[in-house]
C-alpha positions as CSV (number, residue, x, y, z in Angstrom):
1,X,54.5,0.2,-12.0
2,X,53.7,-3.4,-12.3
3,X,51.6,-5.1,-14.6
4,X,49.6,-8.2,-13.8
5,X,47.7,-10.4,-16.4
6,X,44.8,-12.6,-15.3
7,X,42.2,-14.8,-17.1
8,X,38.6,-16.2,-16.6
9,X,36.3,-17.9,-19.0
10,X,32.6,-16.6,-19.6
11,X,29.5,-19.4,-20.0
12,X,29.4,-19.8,-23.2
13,X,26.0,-18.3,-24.0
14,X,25.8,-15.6,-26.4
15,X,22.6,-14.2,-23.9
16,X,25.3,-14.3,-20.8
17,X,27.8,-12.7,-22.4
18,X,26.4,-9.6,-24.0
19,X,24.8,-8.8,-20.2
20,X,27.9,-9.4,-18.7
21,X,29.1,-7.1,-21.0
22,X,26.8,-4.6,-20.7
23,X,27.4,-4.5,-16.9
24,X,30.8,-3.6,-17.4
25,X,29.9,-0.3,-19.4
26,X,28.0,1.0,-16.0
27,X,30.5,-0.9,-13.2
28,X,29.3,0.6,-10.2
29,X,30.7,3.3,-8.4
30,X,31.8,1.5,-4.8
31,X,33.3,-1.2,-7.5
32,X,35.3,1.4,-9.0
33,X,36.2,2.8,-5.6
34,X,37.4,-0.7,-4.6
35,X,39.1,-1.4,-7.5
36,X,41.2,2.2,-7.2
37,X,41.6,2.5,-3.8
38,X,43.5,-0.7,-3.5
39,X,46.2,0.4,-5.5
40,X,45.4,-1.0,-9.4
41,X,45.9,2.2,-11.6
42,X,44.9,1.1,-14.7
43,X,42.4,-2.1,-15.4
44,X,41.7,-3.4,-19.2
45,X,39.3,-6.5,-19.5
46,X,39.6,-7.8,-23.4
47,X,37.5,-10.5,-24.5
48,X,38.0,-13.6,-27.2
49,X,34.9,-15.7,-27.4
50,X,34.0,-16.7,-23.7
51,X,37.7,-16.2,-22.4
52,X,38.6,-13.0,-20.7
53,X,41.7,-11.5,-20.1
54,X,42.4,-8.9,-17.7
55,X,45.8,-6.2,-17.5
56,X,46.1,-4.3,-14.1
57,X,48.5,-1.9,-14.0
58,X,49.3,-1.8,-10.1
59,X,51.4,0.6,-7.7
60,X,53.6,-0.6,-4.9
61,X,51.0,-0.6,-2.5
62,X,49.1,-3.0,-4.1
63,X,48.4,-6.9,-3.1
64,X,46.9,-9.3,-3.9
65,X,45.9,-10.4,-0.5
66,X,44.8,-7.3,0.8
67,X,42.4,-6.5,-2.0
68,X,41.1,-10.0,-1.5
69,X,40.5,-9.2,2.3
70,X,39.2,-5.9,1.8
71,X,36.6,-7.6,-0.7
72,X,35.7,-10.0,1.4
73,X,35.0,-6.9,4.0
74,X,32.8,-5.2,1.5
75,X,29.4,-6.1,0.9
76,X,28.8,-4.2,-2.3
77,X,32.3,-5.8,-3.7
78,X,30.2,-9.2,-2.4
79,X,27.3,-8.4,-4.4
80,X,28.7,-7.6,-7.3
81,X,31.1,-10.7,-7.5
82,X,27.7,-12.5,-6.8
83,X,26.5,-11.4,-9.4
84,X,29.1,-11.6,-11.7
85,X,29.5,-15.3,-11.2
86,X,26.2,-16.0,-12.8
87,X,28.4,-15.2,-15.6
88,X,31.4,-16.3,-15.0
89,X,32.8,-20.0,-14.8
90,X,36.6,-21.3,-13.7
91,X,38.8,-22.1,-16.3
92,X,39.3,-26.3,-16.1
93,X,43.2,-25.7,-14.4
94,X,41.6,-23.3,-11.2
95,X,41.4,-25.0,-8.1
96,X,38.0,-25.2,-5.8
97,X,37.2,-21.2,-4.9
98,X,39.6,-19.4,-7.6
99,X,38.3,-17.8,-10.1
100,X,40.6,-15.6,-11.8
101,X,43.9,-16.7,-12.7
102,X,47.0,-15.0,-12.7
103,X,48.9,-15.6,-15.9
104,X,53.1,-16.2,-16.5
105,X,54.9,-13.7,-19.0
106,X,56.4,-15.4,-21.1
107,X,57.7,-13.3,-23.8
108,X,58.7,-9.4,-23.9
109,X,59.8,-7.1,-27.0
């Protein structure tokens, strides 16, 4: 199993935040489906402030590209990443059109 690490910053509106946080308590079901079904196992989101931090735990069918091209196929996954962007801002290194970034390990114990 792989892991991958990812980050994203939140606006920085106390308001924002606690919705965005309460959508994540009810993530929808075709969301969940998507999220499963392209081969991520286990997802954590943890939260510092307005910067997020994501762990997938992924199998060896999972890729980064196909999950972006099966998104882009769905139109609840459209919807929701819609939506979610009301929240959501790139951090100030993301290039035009990213939005979460995948982080480098640097250190293991």
């Amino acid at each position: 199993m792989k892991r991958c690490c990812l980050t994203l910053d939140l606006q920085d509106d106390p308001s924002l935040i606690a919705e965005y946080e309460a959508y994540h308590q009810q993530v929808w079901p075709e969301i969940l489906q998507s999220i499963s079904g392209s081969g991520i196992e286990n997802m954590e989101i943890y939260r510092h402030a307005n910067r997020l931090f994501i762990i997938m735990e992924v199998n060896e069918s999972f890729s980064f590209e196909a999950k972006g091209a099966a998104d882009a196929g769905n139109p609840k996954v459209q919807e929701w990443e819609e939506l979610m962007w009301r929240y959501q801002k790139p951090l100030p290194t993301a290039k035009p059109g990213e939005k979460w970034l995948l982080m480098d390990k640097i250190f293991q114990l």
